[in-house]
TORKOL-4160 file (C-alpha; in steps of 0.2 Angstrom, whole numbers, padded with zeros to 4 digits, m for minus):
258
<pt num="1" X="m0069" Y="0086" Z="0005"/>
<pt num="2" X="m0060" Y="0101" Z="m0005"/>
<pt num="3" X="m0045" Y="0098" Z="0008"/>
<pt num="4" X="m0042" Y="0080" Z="0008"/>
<pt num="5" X="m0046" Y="0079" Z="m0010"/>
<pt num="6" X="m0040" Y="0095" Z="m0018"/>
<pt num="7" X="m0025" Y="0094" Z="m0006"/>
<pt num="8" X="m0021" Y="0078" Z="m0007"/>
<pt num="9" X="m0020" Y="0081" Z="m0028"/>
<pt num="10" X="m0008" Y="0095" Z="m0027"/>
<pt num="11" X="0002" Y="0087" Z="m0013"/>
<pt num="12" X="0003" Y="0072" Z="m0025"/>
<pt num="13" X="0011" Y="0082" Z="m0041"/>
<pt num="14" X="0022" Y="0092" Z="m0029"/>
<pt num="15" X="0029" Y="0075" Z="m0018"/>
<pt num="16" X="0028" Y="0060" Z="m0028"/>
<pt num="17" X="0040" Y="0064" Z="m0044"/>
<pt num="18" X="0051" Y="0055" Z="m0058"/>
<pt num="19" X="0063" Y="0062" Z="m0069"/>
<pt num="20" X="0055" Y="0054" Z="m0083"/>
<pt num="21" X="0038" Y="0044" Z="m0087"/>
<pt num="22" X="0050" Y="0030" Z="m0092"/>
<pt num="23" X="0055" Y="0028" Z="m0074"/>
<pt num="24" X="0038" Y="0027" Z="m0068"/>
<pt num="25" X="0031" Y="0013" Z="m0081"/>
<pt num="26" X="0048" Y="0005" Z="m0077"/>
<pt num="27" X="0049" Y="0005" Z="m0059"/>
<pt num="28" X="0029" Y="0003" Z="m0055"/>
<pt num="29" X="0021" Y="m0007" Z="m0068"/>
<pt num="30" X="0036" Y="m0017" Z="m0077"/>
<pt num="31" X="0047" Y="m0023" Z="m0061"/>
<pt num="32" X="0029" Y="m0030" Z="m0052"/>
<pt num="33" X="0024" Y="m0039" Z="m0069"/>
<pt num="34" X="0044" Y="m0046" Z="m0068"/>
<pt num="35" X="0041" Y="m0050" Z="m0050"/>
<pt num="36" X="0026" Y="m0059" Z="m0053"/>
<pt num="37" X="0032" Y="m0070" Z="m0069"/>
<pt num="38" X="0049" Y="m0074" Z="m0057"/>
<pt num="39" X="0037" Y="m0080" Z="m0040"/>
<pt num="40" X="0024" Y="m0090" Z="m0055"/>
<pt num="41" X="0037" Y="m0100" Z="m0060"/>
<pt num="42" X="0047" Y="m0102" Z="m0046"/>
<pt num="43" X="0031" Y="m0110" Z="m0038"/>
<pt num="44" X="0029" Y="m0120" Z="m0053"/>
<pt num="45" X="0045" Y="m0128" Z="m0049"/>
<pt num="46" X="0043" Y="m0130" Z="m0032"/>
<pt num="47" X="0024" Y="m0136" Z="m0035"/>
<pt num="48" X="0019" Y="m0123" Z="m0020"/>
<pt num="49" X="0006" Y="m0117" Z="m0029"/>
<pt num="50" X="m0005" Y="m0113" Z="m0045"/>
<pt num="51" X="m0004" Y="m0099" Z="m0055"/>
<pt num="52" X="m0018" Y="m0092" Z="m0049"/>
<pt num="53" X="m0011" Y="m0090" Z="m0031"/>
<pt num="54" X="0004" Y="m0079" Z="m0036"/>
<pt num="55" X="m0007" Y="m0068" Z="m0051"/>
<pt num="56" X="m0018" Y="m0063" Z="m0038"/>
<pt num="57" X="m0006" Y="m0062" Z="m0025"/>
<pt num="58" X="0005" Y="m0051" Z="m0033"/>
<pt num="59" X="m0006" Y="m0039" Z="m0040"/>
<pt num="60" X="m0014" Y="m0035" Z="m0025"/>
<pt num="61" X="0006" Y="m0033" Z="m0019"/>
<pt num="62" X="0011" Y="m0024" Z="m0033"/>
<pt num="63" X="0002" Y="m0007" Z="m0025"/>
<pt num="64" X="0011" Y="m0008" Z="m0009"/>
<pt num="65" X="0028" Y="0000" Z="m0019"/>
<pt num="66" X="0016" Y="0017" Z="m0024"/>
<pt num="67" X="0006" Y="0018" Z="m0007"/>
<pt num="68" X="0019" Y="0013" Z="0006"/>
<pt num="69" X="0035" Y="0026" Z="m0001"/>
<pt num="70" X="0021" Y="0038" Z="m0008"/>
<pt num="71" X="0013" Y="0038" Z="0011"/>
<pt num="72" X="0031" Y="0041" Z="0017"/>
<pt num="73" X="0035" Y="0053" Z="0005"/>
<pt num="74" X="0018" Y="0064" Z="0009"/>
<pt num="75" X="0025" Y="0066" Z="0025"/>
<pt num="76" X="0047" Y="0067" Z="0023"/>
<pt num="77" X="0049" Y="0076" Z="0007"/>
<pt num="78" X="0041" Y="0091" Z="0016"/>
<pt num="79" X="0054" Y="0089" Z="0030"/>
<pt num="80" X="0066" Y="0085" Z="0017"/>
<pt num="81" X="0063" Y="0100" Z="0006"/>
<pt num="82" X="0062" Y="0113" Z="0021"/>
<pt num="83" X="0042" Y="0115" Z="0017"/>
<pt num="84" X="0035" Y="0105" Z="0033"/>
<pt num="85" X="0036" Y="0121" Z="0044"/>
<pt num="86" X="0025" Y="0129" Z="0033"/>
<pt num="87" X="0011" Y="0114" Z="0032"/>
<pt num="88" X="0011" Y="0113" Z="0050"/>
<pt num="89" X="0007" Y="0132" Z="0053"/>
<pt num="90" X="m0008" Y="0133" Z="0043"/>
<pt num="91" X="m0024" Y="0135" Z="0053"/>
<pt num="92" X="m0031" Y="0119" Z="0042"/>
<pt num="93" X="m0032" Y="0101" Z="0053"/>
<pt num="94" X="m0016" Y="0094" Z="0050"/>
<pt num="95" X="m0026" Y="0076" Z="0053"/>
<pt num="96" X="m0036" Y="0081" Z="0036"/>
<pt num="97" X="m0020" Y="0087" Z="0027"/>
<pt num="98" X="m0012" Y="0073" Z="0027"/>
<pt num="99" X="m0024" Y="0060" Z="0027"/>
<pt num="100" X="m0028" Y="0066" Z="0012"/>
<pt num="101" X="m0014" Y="0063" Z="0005"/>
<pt num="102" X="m0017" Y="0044" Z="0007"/>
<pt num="103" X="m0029" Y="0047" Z="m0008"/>
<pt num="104" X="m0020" Y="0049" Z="m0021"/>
<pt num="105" X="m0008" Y="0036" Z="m0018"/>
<pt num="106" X="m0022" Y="0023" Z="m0018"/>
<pt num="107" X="m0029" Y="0029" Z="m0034"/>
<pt num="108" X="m0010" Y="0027" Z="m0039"/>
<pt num="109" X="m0008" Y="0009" Z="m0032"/>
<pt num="110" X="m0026" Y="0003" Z="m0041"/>
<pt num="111" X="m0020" Y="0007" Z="m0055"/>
<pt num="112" X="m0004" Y="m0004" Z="m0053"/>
<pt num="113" X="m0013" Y="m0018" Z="m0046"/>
<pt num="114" X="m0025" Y="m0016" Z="m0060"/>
<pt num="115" X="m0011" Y="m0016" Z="m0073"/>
<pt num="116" X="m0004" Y="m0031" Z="m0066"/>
<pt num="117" X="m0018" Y="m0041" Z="m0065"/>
<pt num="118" X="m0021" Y="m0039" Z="m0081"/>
<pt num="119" X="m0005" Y="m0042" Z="m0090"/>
<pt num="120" X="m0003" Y="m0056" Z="m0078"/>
<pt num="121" X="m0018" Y="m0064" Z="m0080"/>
<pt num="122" X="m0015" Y="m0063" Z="m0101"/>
<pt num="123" X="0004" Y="m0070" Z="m0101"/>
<pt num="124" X="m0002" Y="m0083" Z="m0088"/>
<pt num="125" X="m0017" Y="m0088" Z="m0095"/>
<pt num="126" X="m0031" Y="m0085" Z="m0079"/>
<pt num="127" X="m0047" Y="m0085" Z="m0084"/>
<pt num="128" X="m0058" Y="m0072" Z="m0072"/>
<pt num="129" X="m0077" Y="m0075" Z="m0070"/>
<pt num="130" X="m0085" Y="m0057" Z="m0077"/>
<pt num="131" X="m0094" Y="m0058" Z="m0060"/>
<pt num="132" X="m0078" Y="m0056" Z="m0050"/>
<pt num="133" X="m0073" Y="m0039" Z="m0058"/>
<pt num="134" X="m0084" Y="m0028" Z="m0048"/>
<pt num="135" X="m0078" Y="m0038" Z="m0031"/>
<pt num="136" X="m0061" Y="m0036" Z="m0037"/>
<pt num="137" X="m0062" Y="m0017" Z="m0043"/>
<pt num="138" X="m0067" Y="m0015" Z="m0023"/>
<pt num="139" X="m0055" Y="m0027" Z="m0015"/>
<pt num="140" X="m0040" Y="m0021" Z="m0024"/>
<pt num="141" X="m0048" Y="0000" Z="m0021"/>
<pt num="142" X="m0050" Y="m0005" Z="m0002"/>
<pt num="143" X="m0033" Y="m0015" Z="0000"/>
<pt num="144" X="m0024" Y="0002" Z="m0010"/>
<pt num="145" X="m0032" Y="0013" Z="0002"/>
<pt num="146" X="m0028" Y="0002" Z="0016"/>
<pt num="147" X="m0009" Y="0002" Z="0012"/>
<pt num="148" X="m0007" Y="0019" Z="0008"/>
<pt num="149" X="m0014" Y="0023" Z="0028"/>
<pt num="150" X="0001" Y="0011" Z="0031"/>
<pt num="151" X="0012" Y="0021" Z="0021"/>
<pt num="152" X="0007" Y="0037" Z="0032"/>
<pt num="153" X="0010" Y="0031" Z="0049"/>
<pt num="154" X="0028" Y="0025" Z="0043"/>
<pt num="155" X="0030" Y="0044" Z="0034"/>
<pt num="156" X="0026" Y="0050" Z="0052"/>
<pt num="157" X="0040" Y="0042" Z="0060"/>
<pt num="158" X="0047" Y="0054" Z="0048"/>
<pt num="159" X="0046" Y="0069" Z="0061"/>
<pt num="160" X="0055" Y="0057" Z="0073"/>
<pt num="161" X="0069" Y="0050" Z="0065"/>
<pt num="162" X="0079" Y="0054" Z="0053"/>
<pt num="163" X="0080" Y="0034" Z="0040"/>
<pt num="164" X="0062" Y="0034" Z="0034"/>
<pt num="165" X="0069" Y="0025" Z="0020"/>
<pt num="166" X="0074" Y="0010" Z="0030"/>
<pt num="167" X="0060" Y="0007" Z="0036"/>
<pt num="168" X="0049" Y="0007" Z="0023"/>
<pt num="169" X="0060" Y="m0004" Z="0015"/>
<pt num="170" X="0060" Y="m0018" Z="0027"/>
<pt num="171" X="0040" Y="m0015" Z="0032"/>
<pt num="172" X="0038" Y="m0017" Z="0011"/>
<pt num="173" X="0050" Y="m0034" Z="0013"/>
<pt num="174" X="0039" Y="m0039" Z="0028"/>
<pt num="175" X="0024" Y="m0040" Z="0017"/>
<pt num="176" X="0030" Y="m0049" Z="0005"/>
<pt num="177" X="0035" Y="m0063" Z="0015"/>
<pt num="178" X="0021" Y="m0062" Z="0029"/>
<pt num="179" X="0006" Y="m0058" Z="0021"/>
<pt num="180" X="0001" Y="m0074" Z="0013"/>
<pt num="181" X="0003" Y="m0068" Z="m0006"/>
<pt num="182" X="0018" Y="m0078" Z="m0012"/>
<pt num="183" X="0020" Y="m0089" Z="0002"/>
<pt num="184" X="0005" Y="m0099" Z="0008"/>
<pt num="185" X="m0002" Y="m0091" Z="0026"/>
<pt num="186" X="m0001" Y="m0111" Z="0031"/>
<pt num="187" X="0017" Y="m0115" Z="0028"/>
<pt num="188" X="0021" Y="m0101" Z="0038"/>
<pt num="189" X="0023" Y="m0100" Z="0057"/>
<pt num="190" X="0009" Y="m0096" Z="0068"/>
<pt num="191" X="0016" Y="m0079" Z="0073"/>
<pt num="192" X="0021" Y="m0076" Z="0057"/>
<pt num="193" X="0003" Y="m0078" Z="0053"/>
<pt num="194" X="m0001" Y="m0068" Z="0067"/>
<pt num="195" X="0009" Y="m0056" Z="0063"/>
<pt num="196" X="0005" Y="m0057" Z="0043"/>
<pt num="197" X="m0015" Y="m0053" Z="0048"/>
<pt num="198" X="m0011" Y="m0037" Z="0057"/>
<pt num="199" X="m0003" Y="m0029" Z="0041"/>
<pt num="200" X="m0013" Y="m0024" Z="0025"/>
<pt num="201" X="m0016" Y="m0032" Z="0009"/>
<pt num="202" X="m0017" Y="m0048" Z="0019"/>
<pt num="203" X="m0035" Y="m0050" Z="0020"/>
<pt num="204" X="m0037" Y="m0039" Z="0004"/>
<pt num="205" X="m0027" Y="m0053" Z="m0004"/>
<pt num="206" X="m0039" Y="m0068" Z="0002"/>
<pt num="207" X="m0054" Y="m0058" Z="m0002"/>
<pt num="208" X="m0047" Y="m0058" Z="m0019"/>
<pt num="209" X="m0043" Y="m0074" Z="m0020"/>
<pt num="210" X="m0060" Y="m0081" Z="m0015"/>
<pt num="211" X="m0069" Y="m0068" Z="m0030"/>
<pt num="212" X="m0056" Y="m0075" Z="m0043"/>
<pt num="213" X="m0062" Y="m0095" Z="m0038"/>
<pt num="214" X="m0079" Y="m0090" Z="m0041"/>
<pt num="215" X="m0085" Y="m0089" Z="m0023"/>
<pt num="216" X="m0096" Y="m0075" Z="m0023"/>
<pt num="217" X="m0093" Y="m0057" Z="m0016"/>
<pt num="218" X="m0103" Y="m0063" Z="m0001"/>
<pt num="219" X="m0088" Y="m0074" Z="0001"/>
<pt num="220" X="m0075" Y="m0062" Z="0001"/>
<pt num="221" X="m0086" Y="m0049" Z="0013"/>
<pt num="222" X="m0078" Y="m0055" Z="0028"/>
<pt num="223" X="m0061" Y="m0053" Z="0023"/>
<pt num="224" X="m0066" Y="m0036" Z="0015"/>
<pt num="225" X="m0071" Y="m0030" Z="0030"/>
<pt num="226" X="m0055" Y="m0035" Z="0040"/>
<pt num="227" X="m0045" Y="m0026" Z="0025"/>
<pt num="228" X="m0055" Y="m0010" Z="0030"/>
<pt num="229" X="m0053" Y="m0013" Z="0048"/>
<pt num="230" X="m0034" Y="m0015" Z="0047"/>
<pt num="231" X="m0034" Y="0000" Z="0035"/>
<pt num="232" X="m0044" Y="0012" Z="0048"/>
<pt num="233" X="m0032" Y="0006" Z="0063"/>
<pt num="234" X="m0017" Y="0011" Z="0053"/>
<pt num="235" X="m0025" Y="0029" Z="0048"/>
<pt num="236" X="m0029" Y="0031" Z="0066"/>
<pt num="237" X="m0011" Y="0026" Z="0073"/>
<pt num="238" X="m0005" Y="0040" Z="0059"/>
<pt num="239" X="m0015" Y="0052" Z="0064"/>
<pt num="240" X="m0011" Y="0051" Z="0082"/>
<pt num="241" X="0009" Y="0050" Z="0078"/>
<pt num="242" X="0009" Y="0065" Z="0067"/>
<pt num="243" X="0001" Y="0074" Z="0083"/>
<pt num="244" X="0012" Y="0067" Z="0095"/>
<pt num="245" X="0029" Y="0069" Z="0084"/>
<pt num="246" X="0024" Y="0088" Z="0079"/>
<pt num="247" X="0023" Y="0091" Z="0098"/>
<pt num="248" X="0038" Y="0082" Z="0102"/>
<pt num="249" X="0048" Y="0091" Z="0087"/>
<pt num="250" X="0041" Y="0108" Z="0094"/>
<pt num="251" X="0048" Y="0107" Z="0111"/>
<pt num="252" X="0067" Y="0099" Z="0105"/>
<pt num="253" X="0066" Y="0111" Z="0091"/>
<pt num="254" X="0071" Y="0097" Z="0078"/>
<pt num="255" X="0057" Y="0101" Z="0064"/>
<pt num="256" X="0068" Y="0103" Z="0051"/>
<pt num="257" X="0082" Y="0092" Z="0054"/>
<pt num="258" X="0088" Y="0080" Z="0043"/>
């Protein structure tokens, strides 16, 4: 527990940095509120859908910007900064080391979604039942967590190629369009819906949805639990990439190559 939670704290403060505070409320709570107004009312003038749908929607997306680059960044700022040789050589489990530092992130990406929710839900006008909150504070945790573990196995590509920062960019586009949050999962496609359900925040953002209607937490359970599902599968797929890539960057002796 001292390694993933301790270590992932510290990796935290060394990794994910800013020059200034400003740039962090600006880039991570203001731009998703703006995003979230400029989706509201573009579905109010298309008649897509209610308020409701792009508040919830948007703030479960809004922890995807923290958790996905802050999952790629645990992993390609070491390479980046010359430091990875060093992590891989301690006698720790690398699989701890860095799963940990899916923690942090989360934590970092509740509080946005949070944030957004609530400022949201103020200019906008949504009323939430005070029985949801609890639901909610545990569907937007688990879809954090679950999108942080995404975040890894992208910054584990990291040790294989070179333009993390295209992939994460397109993977946080992706989820945008295909998890169902500011485009109904029914006007899309069948693969795209297919596609949509293997990524997280999808089902976190239904689950969410169904507490904010007044459905019960029983409701949202199923959905919950495919959130943590999806969440687990993309931990283990990062675990298994930093193993196989650290092997593969042993033998071509490409470690630290940017």
């Amino acid at each position: 527990m001292r390694l993933l939670v301790v270590g992932g704290v510290i990796a935290y403060r060394a990794l994910f940095n800013w020059a200034t505070p400003s740039m962090f409320v600006g880039t991570l709570l203001v731009a998703p509120l703006f995003q979230l107004l400029f989706f509201a009312y573009l579905g109010r003038q298309l008649g897509v859908a209610d308020d409701t749908f792009y508040v919830v929607g948007n703030a479960v997306l809004s922890a995807t910007l923290a958790c996905v680059f802050g999952g790629t960044l645990a992993v390609a700022n070491e390479r980046r900064w010359g430091t990875l040789g060093h992590v891989l050589l301690s006698p720790r489990p690398r699989t701890l080391i860095f799963l940990g530092r899916a923690i942090p992130y989360a934590g970092n990406g509740l509080l946005i979604a949070v944030f957004t929710l609530t400022v949201g839900s103020i200019l906008l006008g949504l009323r939430i039942p005070a029985s949801a909150l609890p639901g909610l504070a545990v569907t937007l945790a688990v879809g954090s967590l679950s999108c942080a573990c995404f975040g890894l196995t992208l910054g584990a590509l990291g040790l294989r190629f070179r333009d993390v920062w295209l992939i994460s960019n397109v993977s946080l586009a992706l989820m945008m369009l295909l998890t169902g949050v500011n485009v109904p999962a029914e006007h899309l496609p069948e693969w795209m819906r297919v596609v949509g359900g293997g990524l997280p925040i999808t089902h976190a953002a239904s689950a969410a949805r169904l507490l904010v209607a007044g459905d019960g937490f029983g409701a949202a359970l199923p959905s919950l639990g495919r959130e943590v599902l999806v969440g687990f599968a993309y931990a283990v797929v990062a675990a298994l990439l930093l193993k196989v890539f650290e092997a593969e960057s042993r033998r071509r002796a490409s470690l630290d190559t940017l």
